[in-house]
C-alpha positions as CSV (number, residue, x, y, z in Angstrom):
1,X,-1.1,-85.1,-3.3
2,X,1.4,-86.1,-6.0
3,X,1.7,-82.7,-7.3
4,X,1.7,-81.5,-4.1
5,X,4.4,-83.4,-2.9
6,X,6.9,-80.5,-4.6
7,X,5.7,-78.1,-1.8
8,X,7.3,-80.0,1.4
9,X,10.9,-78.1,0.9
10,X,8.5,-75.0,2.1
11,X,7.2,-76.7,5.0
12,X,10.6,-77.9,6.1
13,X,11.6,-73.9,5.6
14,X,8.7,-73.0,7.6
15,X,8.6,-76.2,9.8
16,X,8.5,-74.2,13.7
17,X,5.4,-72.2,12.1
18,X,3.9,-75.2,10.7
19,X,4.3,-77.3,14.5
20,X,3.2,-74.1,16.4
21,X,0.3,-73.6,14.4
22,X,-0.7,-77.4,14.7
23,X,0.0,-77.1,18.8
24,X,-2.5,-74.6,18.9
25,X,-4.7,-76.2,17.1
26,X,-5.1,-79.0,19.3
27,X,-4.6,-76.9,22.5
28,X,-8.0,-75.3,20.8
29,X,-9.9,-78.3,20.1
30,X,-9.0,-79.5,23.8
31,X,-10.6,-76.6,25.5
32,X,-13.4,-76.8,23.0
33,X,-14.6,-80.5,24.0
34,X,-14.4,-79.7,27.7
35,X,-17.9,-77.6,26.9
36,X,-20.1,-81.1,26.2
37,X,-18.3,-82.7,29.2
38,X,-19.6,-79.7,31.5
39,X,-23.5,-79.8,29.8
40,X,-23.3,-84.0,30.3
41,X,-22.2,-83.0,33.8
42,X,-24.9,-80.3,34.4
43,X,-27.5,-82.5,33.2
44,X,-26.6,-85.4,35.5
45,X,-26.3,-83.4,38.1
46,X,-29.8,-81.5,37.4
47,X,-31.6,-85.1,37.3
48,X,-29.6,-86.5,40.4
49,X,-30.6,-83.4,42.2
50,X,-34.2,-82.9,40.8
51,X,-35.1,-86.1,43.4
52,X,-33.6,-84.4,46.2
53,X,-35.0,-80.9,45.6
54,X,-38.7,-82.7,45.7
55,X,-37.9,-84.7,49.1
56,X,-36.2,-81.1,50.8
57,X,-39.5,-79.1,49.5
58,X,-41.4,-79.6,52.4
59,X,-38.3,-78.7,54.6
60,X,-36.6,-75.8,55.4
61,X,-33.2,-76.7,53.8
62,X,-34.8,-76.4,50.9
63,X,-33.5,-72.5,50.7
64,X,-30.4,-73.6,51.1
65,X,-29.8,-76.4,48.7
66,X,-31.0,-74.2,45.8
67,X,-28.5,-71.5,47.0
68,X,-26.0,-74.5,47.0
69,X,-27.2,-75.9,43.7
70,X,-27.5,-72.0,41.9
71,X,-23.7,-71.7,42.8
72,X,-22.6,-75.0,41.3
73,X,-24.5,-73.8,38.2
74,X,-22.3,-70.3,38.3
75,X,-19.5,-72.6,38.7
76,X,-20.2,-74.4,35.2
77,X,-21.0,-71.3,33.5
78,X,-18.0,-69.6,34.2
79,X,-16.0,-72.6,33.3
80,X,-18.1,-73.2,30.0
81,X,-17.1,-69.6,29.2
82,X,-13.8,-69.9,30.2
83,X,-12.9,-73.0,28.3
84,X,-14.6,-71.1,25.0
85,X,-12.2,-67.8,25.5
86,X,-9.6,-70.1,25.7
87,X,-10.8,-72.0,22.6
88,X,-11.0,-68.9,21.1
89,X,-7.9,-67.4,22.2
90,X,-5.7,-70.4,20.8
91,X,-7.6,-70.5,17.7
92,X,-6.3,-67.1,16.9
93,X,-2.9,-68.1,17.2
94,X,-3.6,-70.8,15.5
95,X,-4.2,-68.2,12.4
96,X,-1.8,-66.1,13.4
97,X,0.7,-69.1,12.5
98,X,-0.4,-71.1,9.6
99,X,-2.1,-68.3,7.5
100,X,0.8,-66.1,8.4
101,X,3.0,-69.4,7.0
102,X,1.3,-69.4,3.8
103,X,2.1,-66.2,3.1
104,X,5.4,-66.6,3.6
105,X,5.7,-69.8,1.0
106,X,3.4,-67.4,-1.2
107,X,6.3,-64.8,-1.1
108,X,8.6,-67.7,-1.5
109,X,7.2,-69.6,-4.2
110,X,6.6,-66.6,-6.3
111,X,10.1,-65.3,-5.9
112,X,11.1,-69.1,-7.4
113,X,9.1,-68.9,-10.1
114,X,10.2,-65.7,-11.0
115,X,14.0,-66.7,-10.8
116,X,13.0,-69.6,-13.2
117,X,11.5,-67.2,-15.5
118,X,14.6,-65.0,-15.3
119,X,16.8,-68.2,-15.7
120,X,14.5,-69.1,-19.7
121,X,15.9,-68.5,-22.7
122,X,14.7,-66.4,-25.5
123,X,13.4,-69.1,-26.8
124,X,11.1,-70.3,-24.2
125,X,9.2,-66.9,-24.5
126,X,9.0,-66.9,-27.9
127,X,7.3,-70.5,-27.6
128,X,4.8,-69.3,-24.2
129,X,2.1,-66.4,-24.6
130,X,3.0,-63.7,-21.5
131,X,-1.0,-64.2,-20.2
132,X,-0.2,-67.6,-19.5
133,X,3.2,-66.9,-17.5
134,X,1.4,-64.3,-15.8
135,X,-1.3,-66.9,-14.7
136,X,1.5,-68.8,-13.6
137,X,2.9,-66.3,-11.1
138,X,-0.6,-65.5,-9.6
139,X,-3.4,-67.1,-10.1
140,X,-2.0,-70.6,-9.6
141,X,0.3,-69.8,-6.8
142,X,-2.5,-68.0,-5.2
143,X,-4.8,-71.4,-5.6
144,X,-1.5,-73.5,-4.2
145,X,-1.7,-70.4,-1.1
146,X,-5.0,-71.6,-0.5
147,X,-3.4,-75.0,0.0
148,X,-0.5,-74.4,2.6
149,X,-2.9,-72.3,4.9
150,X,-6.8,-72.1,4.7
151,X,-6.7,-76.0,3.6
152,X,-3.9,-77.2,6.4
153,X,-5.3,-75.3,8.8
154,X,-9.3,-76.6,8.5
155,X,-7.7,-80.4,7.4
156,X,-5.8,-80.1,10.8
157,X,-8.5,-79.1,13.2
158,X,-11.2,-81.1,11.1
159,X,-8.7,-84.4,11.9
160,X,-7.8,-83.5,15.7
161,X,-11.5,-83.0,16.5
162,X,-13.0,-85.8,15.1
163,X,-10.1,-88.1,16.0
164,X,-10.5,-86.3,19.8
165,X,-14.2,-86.4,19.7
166,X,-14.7,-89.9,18.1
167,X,-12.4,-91.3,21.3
168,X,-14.7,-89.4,23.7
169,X,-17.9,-90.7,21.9
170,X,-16.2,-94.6,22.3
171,X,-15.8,-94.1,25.8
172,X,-19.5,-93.3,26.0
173,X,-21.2,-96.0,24.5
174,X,-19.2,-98.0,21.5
175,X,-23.0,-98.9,20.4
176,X,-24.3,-95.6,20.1
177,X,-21.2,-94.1,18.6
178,X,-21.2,-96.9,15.9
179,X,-24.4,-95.7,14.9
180,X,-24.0,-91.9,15.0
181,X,-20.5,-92.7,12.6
182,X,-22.5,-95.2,10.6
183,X,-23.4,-92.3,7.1
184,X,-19.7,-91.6,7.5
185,X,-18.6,-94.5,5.1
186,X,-20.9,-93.2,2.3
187,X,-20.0,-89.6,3.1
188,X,-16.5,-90.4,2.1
189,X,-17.3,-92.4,-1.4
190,X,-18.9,-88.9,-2.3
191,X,-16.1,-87.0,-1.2
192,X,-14.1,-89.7,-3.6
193,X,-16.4,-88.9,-6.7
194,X,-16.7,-85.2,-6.7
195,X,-12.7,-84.7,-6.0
196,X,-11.9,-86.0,-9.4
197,X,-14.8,-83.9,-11.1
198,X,-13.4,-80.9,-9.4
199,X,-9.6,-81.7,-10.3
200,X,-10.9,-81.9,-13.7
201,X,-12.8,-79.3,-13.9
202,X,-9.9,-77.1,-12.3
203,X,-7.3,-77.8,-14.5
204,X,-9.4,-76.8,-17.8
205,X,-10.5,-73.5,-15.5
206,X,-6.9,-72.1,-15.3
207,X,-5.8,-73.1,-18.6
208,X,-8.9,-70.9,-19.6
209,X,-8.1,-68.2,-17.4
210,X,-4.3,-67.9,-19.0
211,X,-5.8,-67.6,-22.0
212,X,-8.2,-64.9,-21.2
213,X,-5.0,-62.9,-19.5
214,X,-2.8,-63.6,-22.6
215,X,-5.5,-62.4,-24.7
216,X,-6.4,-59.4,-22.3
217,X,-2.5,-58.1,-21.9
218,X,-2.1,-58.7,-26.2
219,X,-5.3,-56.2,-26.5
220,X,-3.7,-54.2,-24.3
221,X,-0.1,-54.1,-25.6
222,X,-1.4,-53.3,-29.0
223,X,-4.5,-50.9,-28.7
224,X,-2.9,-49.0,-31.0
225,X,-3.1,-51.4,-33.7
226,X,-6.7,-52.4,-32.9
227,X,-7.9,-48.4,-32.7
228,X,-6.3,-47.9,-36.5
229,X,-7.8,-50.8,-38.0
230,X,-11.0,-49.8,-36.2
231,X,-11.4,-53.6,-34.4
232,X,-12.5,-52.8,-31.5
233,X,-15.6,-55.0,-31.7
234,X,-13.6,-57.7,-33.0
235,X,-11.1,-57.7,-30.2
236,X,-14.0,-57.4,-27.6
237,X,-16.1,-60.4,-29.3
238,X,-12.6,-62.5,-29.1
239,X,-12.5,-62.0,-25.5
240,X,-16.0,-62.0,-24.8
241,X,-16.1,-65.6,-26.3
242,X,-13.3,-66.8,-24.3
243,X,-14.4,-64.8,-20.9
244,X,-18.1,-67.0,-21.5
245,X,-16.0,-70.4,-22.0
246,X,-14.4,-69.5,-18.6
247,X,-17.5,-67.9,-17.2
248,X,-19.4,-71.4,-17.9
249,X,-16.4,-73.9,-16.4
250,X,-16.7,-71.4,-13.3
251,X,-20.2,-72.3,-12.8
252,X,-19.9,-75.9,-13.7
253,X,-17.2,-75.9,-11.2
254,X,-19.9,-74.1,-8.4
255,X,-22.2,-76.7,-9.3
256,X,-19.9,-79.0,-8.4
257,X,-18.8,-77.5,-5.2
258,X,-22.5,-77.2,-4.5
259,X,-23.5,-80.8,-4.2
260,X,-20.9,-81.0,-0.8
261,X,-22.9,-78.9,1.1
262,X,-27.0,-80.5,1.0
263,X,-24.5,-83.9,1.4
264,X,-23.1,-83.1,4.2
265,X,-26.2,-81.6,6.0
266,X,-28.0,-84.3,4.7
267,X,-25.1,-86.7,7.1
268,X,-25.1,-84.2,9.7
269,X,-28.8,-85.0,9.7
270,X,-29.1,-88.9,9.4
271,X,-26.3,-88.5,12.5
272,X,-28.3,-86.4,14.3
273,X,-31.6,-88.6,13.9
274,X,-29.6,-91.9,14.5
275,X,-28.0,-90.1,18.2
276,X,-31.3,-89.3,19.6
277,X,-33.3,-92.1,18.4
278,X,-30.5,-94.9,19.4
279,X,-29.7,-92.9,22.3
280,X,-33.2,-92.4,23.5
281,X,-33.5,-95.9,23.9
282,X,-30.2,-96.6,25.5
283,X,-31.4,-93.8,28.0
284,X,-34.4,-95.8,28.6
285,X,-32.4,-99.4,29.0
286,X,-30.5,-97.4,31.8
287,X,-27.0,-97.6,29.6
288,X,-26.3,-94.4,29.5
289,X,-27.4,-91.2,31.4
290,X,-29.3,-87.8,30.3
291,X,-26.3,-86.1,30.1
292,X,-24.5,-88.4,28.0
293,X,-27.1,-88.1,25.3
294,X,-27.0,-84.3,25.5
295,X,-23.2,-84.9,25.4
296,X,-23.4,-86.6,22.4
297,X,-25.7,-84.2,20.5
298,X,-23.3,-81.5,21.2
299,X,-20.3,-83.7,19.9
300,X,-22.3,-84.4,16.4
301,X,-23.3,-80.9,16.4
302,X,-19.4,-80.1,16.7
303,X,-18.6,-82.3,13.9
304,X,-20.7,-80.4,11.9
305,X,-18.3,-77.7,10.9
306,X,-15.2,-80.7,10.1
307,X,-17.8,-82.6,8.1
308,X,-18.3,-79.5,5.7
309,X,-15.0,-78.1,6.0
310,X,-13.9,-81.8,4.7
311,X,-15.1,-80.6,0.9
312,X,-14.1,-77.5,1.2
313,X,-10.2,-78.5,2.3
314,X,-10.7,-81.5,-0.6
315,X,-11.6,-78.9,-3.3
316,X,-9.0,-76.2,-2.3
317,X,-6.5,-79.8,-2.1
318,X,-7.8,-80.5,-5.9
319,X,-7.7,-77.0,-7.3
320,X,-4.2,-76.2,-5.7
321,X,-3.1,-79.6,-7.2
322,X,-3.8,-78.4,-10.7
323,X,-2.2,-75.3,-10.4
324,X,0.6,-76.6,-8.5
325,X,1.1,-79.4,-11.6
326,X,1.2,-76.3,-14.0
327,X,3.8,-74.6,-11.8
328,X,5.9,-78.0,-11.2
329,X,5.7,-78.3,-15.3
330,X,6.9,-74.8,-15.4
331,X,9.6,-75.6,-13.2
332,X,11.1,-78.5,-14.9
333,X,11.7,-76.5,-18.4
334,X,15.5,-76.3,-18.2
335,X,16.9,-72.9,-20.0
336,X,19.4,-74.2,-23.0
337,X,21.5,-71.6,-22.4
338,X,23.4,-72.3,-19.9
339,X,26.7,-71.5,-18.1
340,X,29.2,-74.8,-18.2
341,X,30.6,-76.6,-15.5
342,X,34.2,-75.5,-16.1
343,X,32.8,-71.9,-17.3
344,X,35.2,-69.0,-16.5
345,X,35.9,-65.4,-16.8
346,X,37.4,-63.0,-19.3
347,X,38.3,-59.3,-19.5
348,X,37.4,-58.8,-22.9
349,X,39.2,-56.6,-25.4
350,X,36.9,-56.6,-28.1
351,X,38.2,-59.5,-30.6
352,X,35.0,-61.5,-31.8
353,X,35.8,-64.5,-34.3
354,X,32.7,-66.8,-35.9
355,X,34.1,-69.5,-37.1
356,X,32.0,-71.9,-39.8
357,X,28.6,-70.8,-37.7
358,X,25.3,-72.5,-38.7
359,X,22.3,-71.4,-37.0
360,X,18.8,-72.3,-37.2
361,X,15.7,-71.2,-34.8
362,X,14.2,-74.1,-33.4
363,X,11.0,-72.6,-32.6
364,X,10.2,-72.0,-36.5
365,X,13.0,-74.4,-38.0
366,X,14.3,-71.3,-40.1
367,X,18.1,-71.5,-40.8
368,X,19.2,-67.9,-40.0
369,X,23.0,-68.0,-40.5
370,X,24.9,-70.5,-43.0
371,X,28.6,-71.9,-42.9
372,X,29.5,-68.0,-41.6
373,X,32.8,-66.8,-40.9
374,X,33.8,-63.4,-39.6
375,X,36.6,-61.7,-37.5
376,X,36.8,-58.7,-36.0
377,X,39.8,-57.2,-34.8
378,X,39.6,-55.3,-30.8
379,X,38.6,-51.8,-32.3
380,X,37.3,-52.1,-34.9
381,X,34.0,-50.8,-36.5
382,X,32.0,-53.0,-38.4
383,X,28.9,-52.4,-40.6
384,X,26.3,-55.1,-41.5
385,X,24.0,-54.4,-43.9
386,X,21.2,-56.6,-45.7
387,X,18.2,-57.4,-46.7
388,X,15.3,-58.2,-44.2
389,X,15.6,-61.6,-42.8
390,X,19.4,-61.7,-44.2
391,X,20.3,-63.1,-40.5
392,X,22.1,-59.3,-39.3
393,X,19.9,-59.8,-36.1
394,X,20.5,-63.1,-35.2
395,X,24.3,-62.2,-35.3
396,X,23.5,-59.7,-32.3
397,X,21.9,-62.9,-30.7
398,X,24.4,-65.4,-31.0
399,X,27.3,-62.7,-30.1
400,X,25.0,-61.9,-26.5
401,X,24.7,-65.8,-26.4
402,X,21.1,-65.7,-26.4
403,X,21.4,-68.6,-28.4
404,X,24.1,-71.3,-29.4
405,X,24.9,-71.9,-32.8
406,X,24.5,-75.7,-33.8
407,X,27.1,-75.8,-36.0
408,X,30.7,-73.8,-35.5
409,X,32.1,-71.3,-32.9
410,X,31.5,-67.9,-31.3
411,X,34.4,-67.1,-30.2
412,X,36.0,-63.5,-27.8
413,X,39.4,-62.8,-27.3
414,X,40.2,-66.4,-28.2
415,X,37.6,-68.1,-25.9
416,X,34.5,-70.0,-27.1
417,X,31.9,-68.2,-26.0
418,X,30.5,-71.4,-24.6
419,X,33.5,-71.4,-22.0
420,X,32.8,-68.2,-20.4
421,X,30.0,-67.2,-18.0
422,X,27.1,-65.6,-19.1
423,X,27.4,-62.5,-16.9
424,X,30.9,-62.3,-17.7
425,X,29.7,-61.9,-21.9
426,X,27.0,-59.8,-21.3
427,X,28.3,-58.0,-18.8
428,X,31.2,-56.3,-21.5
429,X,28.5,-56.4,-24.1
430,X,26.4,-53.0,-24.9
431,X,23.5,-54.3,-26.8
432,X,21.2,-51.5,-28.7
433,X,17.9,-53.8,-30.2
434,X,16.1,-53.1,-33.4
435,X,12.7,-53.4,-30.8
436,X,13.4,-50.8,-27.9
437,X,12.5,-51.4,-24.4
438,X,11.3,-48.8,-22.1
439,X,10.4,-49.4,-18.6
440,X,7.9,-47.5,-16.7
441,X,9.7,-45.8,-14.6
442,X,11.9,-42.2,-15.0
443,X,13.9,-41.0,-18.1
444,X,16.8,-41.1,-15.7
445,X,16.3,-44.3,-14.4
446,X,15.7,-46.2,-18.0
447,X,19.4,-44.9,-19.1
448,X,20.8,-45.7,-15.4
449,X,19.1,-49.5,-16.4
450,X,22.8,-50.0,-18.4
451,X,24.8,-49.1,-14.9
452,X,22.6,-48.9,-11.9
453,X,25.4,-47.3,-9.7
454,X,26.4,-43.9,-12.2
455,X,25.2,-40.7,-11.1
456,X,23.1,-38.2,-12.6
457,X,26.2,-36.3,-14.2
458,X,27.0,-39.4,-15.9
459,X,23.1,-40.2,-17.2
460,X,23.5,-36.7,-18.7
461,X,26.9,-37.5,-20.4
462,X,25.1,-40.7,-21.6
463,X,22.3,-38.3,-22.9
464,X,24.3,-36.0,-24.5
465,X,26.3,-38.7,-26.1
466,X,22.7,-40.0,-28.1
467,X,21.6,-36.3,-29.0
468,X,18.7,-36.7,-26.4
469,X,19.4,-34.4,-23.8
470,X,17.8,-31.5,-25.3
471,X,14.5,-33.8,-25.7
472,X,14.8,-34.8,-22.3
473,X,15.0,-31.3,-20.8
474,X,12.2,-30.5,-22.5
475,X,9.8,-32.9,-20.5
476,X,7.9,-31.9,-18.0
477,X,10.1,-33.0,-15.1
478,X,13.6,-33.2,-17.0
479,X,15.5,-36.6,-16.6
480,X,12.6,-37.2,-13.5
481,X,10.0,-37.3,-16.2
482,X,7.9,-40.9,-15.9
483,X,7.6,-42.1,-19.6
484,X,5.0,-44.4,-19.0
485,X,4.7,-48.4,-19.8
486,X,7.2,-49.2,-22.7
487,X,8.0,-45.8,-23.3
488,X,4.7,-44.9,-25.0
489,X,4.6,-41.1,-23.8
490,X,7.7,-40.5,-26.0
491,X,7.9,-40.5,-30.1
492,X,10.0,-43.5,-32.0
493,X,13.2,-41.7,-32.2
494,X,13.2,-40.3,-28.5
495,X,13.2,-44.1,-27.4
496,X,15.8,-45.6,-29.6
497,X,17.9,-42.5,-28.2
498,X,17.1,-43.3,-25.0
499,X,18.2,-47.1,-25.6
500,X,21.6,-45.4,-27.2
501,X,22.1,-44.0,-24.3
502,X,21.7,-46.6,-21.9
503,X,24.5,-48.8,-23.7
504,X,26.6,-45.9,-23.9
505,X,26.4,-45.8,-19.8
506,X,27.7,-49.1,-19.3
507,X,30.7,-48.3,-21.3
508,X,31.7,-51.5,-22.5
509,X,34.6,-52.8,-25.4
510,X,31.9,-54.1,-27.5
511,X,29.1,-52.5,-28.6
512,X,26.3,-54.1,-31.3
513,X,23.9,-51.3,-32.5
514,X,21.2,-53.3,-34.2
515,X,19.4,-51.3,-36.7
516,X,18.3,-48.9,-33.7
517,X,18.1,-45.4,-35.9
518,X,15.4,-46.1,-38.1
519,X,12.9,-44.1,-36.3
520,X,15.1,-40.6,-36.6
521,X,15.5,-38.3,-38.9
522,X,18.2,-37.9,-41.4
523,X,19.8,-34.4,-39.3
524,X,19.7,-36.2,-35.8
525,X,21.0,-39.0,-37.3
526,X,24.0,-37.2,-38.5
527,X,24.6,-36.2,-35.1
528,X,24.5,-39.3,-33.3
529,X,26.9,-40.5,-36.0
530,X,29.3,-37.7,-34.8
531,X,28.8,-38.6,-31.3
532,X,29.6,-42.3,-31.7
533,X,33.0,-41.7,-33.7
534,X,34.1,-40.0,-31.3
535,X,32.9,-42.1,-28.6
536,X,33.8,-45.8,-30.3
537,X,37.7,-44.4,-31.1
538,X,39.2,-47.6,-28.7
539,X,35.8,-49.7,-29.2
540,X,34.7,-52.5,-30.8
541,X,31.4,-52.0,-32.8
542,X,28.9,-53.7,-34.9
543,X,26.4,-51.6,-36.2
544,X,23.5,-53.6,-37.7
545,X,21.4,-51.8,-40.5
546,X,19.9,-51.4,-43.6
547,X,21.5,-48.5,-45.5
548,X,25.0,-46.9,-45.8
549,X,26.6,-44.5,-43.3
550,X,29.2,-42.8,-45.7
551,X,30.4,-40.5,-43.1
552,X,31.1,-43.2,-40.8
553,X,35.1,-44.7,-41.4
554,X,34.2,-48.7,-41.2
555,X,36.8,-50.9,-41.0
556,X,35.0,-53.5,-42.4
557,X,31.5,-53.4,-43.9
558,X,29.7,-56.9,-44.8
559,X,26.4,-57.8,-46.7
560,X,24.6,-60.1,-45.6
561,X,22.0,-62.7,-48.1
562,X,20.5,-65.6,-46.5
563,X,22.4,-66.2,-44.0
564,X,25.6,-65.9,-45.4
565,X,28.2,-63.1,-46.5
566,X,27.7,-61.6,-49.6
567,X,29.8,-59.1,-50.2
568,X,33.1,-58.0,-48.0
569,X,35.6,-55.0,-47.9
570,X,35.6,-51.2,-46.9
571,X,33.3,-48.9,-48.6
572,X,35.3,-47.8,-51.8
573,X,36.0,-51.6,-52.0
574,X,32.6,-52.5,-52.1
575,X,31.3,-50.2,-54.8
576,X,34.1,-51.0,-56.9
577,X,32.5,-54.4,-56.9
578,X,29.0,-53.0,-58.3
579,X,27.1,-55.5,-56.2
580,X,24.4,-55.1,-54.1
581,X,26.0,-52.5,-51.9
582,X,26.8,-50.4,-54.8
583,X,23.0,-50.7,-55.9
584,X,22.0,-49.5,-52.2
585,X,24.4,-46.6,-52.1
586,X,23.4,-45.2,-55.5
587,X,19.8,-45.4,-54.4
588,X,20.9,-43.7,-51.1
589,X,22.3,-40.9,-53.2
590,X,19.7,-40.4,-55.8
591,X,17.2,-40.0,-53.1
592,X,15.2,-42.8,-53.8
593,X,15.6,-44.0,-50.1
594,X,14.0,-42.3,-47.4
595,X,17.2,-43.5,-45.3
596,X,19.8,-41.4,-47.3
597,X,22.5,-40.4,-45.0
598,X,24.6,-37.7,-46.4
């Protein structure tokens, strides 16, 4: 219940459903022990009576004390009846409360755990396969579901009736009820053992289930690469092999579950045997009465149901207790990007200064950027080129703040980007990334994703703006068109025009364009080029890439080598200096580059 413990903020949300539910749970259980008062009563009455009838049968009252007697009968058959529709009646609300409750910390919990998710850094994902956070979100908050309703609900009738029913039995006989309890003691060491096999077992179950789902959405996600490389098989043996690990814990786990029921019939049974034999003679020593005995068959026949239900509730307890430690891990992974205390906002005109900025990833321990110094004027256009893996990428990323630098500032207008809220930053901040993004959902709606508020009129603009309006108005359904999960109905260049456009919408002062027209051709190219002049006159723009845009007027161009700046100066400054820029411009212009941009 340790784990568990993390779950009593929902019960205090959902407390008046929680008491409700346990009121009619005993109102339930009340009306449901009246039934083996009424059979003790009927049978006592039958044997008090049975005397009578024989003395009467020679009589001629004897028609009239079996009218008497039939109606007396009626009398306790109603009431039997009655006292079940009642049970039953309260036992529905009973559901109607707690299951309903459970649903609602379902809807809760999920909602929390997706917050945290949104709350992570980049870093955190690149660390955590997505099966696994999706087997966070579902599977285990589904098992902890199973916890705050099925479980409560059968732990709290199974307590209430044995506690009611074990205080009738006492008033009885104390002797008999002694013995009837007596396999209970054993019963629970059982119960002890198997829990810990089953919390064992669990735990290994869902970590095995994540990584089927991680393995399952990566398959999935890259079909394409597995269909060209013609590893089909390969891809189905991997997941076959991991589906029979989990297929075999599964039924380990059954096995498991299995031994509670043949134990629990097997107490139900020794209970059962110990009532009538112990009871029989008490019936003969004139202790207790007929009825009592019937009674108390009915009452262990009742108990029945809690005795079973006792390793079901401790199995959902032990499963929902792994998952629940999984989520409560989960949960206490703090982002490192963060907003500080004394955080504020900015209006941002477009001035970005780094200032001695060292930078390495800690999930691989690469050092990305070097002692690196830049500063950018509001307005102006900047163009980074370098090699792959020169550190132009993880510029963008420290400029959005995705992550800090450990050494030096990022600094906006003056203010360390530190100092200033995230939402604020990324909010002014237009963000095109080398690795597009697509939703499944319209054309319309992806380039609406930059402002959720503009118009169609203004999507179109926004369109027109990345040279994709004509594409787009040549789908099916125009700008209503669904483009399917990551955008994979549409070609490479159709995509990263999409994701033009949807920065363009937002209409920020800075914009960072990283290396996002690779996949179009040299004539579209040179019209997005002329859009973007036009559009970036009064804006601030880093444009991240790997060859030269001669017809664009940069205000500063910068190579990039490991980390560090290179080279520095407009265009004609940099070819003067016959350095690497120099080299990738005459290789532009020869046409030995694909990329040539004329």
């Amino acid at each position: 219940m340790k784990q568990l413990a993390a779950l009593n903020k929902y019960f205090l949300a959902n407390k008046w459903r929680l008491i409700l539910g346990l009121l009619f749970t005993a109102i339930s259980i009340v009306f449901s022990v009246f039934q083996p008062i009424m059979v003790r009563q009927i049978f006592d009455l039958l044997a008090h009576n049975l005397d009578e009838y024989r003395l009467l049968s020679d009589t001629g009252l004897k028609g009239a004390f079996r009218a008497d007697f039939s109606r007396v009968l009626a009398f306790y058959g109603i009431s039997i009846l009655l006292f079940a529709l009642l049970s039953g009646f309260f036992l529905f609300l009973q559901r109607q409360t707690l299951i309903v409750m459970s649903r609602h910390i379902e809807y809760e919990l999920k909602n929390e755990v997706y917050r945290h998710y949104q709350r992570l850094d980049l870093n955190f994902f690149k660390m955590h396969r997505t099966g696994d956070m999706m087997s966070r979100i579902t599977e285990d908050v589904s098992r902890v579901r199973m916890y705050v309703g099925p479980a409560i609900m059968y732990a709290s009738r199974t307590l209430f009736l044995i506690v009611i029913i074990v205080y009738l039995m006492i008033q009885v006989n104390p002797l008999l009820t002694l013995y009837t309890l007596s396999p209970l003691p054993l019963l629970a060491l059982t119960i002890y053992y198997v829990n810990k096999i089953i919390h064992r077992k669990s735990e290994r179950i869902q970590s095995q289930l994540s990584n089927i789902t991680s393995i399952a959405q990566e398959s999935y996600s890259g079909i394409r690469v597995i269909k060209s490389y013609i590893q089909e098989d390969a891809s189905a043996a991997h997941f076959e092999a991991a589906s029979e690990a989990y297929k075999d814990s599964s039924i380990s786990l059954a096995k498991t579950d299995a031994l509670f029921q043949p134990v629990m019939a097997l107490m139900i049974g020794l209970s059962v045997i110990m009532t009538v034999f112990i009871g029989g003679l008490q019936v003969i020593q004139g202790n207790i009465t007929v009825g009592n005995l019937a009674e108390f068959v009915i009452y262990v026949n009742m108990l029945m149901f809690p005795f079973f239900s006792i390793g079901m509730v401790a199995s959902m307890i032990q499963r929902a207790a792994a998952s629940q430690q999984r989520i409560n891990e989960f949960l206490r992974i703090a982002p490192d990007i963060t907003d500080a205390p004394d955080a504020r906002t900015a209006a941002l005109k477009g001035g970005v200064q780094l200032q001695n900025v060292s930078f390495t990833y800690p999930h691989t321990g690469i050092t990305a950027i070097r002692h690196f110094n830049l500063r950018i004027e509001p307005g102006q256009k900047v163009a980074v080129i370098g090699r792959t893996g020169s550190g132009k990428s993880t510029l963008a990323q420290l400029l959005l703040r995705m992550y800090d630098p450990q050494e030096g500032k990022v600094m906006l207008d003056g203010h360390d980007i530190r100092q200033l809220h995230l939402a604020n930053v990324r909010g002014q901040i237009s963000y095109v990334p080398q690795d597009v993004y697509l939703f499944s959902d319209t054309v319309a709606n992806n380039i609406r994703f930059g402002d959720p508020a503009a118009d169609l009129k203004t999507v179109q603009t926004a369109a027109r703006q990345a040279y994709v309006e004509k594409d787009i108005l040549g789908f099916s359904e125009g700008f209503e068109t669904e483009i399917g999960e990551r955008g994979v109905t549409l070609s490479g260049g159709q995509k990263q025009r999409i994701s033009i456009a949807r920065a363009l919408i937002k209409n920020p002062d800075i914009l960072i364009f990283d290396d996002c027209l690779s996949a179009v051709d040299a004539r579209t190219e040179k019209e997005i080029i002329g859009n973007l002049y036009a559009y970036l006159k009064s804006k601030t723009a880093i444009i991240i890439t790997h060859r030269i845009f001669s017809l664009f007027a940069f205000d500063k161009i910068i190579v990039m080598d490991e980390g560090r700046i290179a080279e520095e100066g407009t265009h004609d400054e940099l070819l003067s200096l016959n350095g690497y820029y120099a080299e990738l411009y005459a290789r532009q212009q020869s046409g030995d580059d694909e990329g040539v941009t004329e």
